[in-house]
C-alpha positions in Angstrom: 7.9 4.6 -15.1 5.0 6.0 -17.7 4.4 2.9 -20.4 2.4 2.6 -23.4 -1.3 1.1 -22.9 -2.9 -0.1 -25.7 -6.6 0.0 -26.7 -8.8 -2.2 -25.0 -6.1 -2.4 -22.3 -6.6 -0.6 -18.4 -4.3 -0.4 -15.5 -5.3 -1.5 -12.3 -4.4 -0.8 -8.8 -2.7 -4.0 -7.0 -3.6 -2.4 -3.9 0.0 -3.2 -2.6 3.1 -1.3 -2.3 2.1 0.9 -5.4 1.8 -2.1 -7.9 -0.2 -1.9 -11.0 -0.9 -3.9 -13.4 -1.9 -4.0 -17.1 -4.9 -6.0 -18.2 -7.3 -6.4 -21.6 -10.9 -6.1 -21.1 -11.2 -8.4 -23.6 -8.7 -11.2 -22.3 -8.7 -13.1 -19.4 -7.9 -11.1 -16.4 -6.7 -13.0 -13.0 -9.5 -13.3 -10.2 -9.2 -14.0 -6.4 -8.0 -17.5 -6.5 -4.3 -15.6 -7.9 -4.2 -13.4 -5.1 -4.7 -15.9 -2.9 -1.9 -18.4 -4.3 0.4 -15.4 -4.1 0.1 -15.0 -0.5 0.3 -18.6 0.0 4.0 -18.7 -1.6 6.8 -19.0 1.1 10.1 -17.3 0.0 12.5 -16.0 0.6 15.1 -12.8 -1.4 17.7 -15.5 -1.7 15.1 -17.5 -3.9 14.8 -18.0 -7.7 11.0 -18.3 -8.4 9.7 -19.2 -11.7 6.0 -18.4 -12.4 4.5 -21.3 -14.8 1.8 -20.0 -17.3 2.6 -16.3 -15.8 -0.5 -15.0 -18.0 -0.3 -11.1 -17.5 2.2 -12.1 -14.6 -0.2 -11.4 -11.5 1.3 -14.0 -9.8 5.0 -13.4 -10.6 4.6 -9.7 -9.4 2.4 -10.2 -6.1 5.0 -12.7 -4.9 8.0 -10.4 -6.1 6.7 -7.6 -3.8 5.7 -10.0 -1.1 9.0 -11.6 -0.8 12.1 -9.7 -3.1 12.6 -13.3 -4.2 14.3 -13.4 -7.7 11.3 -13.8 -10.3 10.9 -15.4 -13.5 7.4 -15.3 -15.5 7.2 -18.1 -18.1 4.3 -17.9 -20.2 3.4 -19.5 -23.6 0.9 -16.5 -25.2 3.3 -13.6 -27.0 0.2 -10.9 -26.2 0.0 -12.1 -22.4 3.6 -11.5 -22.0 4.3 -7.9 -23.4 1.3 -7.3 -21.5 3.8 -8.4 -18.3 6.7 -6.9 -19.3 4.7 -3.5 -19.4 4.1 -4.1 -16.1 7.1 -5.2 -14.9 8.5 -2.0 -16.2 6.2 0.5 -14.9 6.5 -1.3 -11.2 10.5 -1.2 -12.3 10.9 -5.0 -10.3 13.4 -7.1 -11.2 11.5 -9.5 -12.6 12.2 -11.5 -16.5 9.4 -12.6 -18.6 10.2 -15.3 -20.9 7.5 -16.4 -23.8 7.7 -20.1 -24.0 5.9 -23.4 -23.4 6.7 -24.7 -19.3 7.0 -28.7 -21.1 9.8 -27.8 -23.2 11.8 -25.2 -21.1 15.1 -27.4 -21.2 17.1 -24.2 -20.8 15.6 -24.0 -17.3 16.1 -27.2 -16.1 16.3 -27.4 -12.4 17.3 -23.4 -11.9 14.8 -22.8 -9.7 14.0 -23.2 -5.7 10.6 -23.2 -6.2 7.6 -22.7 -8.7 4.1 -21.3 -8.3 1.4 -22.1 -11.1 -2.4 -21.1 -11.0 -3.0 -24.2 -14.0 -6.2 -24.0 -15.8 -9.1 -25.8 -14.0 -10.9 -28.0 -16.4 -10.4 -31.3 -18.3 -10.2 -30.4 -22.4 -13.5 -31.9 -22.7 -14.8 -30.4 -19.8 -18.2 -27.6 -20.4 -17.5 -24.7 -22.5 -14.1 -23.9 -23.3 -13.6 -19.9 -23.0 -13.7 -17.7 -26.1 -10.8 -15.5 -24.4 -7.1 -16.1 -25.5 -4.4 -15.4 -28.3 -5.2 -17.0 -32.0 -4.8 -20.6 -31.1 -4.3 -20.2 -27.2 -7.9 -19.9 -27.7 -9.7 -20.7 -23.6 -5.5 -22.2 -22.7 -6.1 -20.2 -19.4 -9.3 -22.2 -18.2 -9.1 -25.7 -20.2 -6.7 -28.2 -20.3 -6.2 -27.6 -23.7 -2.5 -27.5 -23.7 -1.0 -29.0 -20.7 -2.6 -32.0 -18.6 -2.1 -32.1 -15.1 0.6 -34.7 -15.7 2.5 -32.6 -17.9 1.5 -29.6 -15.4 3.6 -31.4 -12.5 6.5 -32.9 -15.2 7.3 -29.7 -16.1 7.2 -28.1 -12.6 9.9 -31.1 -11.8 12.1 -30.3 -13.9 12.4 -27.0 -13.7 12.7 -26.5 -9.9 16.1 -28.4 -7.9 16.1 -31.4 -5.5 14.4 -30.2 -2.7 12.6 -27.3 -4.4 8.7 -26.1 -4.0 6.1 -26.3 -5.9 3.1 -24.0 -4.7 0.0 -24.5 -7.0 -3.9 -24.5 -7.0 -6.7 -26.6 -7.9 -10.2 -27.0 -7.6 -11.6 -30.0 -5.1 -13.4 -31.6 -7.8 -9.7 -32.5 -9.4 -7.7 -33.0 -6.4 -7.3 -36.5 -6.5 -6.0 -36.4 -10.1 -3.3 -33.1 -9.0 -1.9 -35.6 -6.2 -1.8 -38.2 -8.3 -0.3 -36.5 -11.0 2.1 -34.7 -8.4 3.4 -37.9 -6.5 4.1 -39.8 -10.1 6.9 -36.5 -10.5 8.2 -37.1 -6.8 6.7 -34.0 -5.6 5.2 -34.9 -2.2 2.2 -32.7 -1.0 3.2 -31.2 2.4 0.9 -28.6 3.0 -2.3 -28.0 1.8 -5.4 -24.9 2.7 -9.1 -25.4 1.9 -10.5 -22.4 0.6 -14.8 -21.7 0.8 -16.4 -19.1 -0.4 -18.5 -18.4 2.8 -18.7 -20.0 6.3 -22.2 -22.3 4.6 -20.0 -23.4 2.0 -18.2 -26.5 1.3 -14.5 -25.8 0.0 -13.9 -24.9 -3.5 -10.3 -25.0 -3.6 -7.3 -26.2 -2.4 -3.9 -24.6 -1.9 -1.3 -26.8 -2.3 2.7 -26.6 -1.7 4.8 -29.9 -2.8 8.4 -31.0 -2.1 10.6 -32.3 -4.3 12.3 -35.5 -2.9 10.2 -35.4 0.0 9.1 -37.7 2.3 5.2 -38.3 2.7 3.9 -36.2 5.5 1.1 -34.0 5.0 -0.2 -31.1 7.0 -3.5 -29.4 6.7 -3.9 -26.2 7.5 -7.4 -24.3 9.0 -9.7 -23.4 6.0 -9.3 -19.9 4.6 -13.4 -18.4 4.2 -13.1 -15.5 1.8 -16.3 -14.2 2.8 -18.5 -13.6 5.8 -21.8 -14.8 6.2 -22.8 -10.8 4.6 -20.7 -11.4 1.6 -17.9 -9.0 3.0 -14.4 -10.3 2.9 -13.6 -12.1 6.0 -10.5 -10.0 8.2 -8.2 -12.9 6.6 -9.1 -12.0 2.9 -8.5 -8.8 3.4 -5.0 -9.1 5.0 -4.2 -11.2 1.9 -5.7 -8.3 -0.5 -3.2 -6.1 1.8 -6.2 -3.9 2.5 
């Protein structure tokens, strides 16, 4: 389906079943650590999926592809999300994009069976805050500056059921604080992937996929390396990428 683009904006090649996707040079555009939270997300068609903070809604249509699970992008930046409805529509999936703030969607309240949420990486006061973002969503996508990681995991409870997943990421430095902040919401951590840059690297991230109700019982799984000790993508990355 032939959309408009707007200036400053591209389309680029998902790489997977024909998706595109619409980005602004000038905004933030998603990186690795989305594509690798998408292919981390279990689901199934039967499955309504909410996307929290769906930015351009990488995420949202990666794991709509993946899976045919029943998508819904929720994301608080008006610019972000006609940006994802473009793209929706031009990959005609079945997905809705909803602008709105994940800590006050009452309307949603436990509809989902699972969410997935690539949260922004640093404390408020943490380095400098990124000049990209809409008016006053001003560096939203990097910094804390919106939601903590306690109202990161609140909202995530309350709008996925009893029982429901939560599949996230986070950077090592703050995983304490994400489990912390997860537990207090009764979502129990039950599987969890290190990801390193290279084989000579100690892990950067961590993958993370939470239970609602649960009971404690965690299970790590091997360490995804992105890239080989050349700098190529290891074979795993690139089954991820789908190339």
């Amino acid at each position: 389906m032939s959309v408009e683009i707007k200036p400053g904006e591209r389309i680029d090649d998902l790489q997977y079943k024909g998706l595109m996707i619409i980005q602004n040079d000038s905004g933030f555009r998603f990186g690795t650590d989305s594509v690798l939270l998408a292919g981390f997300v279990n689901a199934s068609p039967r499955d309504k999926v909410i996307d929290m903070g769906s930015g351009t809604g990488v995420i949202a249509i990666l794991v709509q592809g993946r899976t045919g699970a029943k998508l819904t992008a929720l994301e608080i930046q008006g610019v972000q999300c006609d940006m994802a409805r473009r793209s929706v529509a031009m990959n005609e999936q079945p997905i809705e994009v909803i602008e709105g703030d994940m800590r006050h969607a009452e309307g949603l309240r436990e509809s989902f069976d699972a969410a997935v949420c690539n949260p922004p990486y640093y404390p408020a006061s943490g380095g400098r805050v990124s000049k990209k973002g809409e008016g006053e969503f001003e560096g939203v996508a990097t910094h804390d500056l919106f939601c903590t990681l306690d109202e990161l995991a609140k909202a995530a409870s309350r709008l996925i059921r009893f029982g429901g997943k939560f599949f996230l990421c986070c950077p090592v430095e703050r995983l304490s604080e994400m489990i912390v902040a997860l537990t207090a919401e009764k979502l129990e951590p039950k599987r969890m992937r290190l990801v390193a840059s290279r084989p000579d690297k100690a892990p950067y991230l961590a993958l993370i996929e939470a239970k609602k109700g649960a009971a404690p019982g965690l299970i790590m799984e091997k360490q995804l390396t992105v890239c080989d000790e050349s700098g190529n993508y290891t074979e795993e990355t690139r089954r991820i990428y789908h190339r």
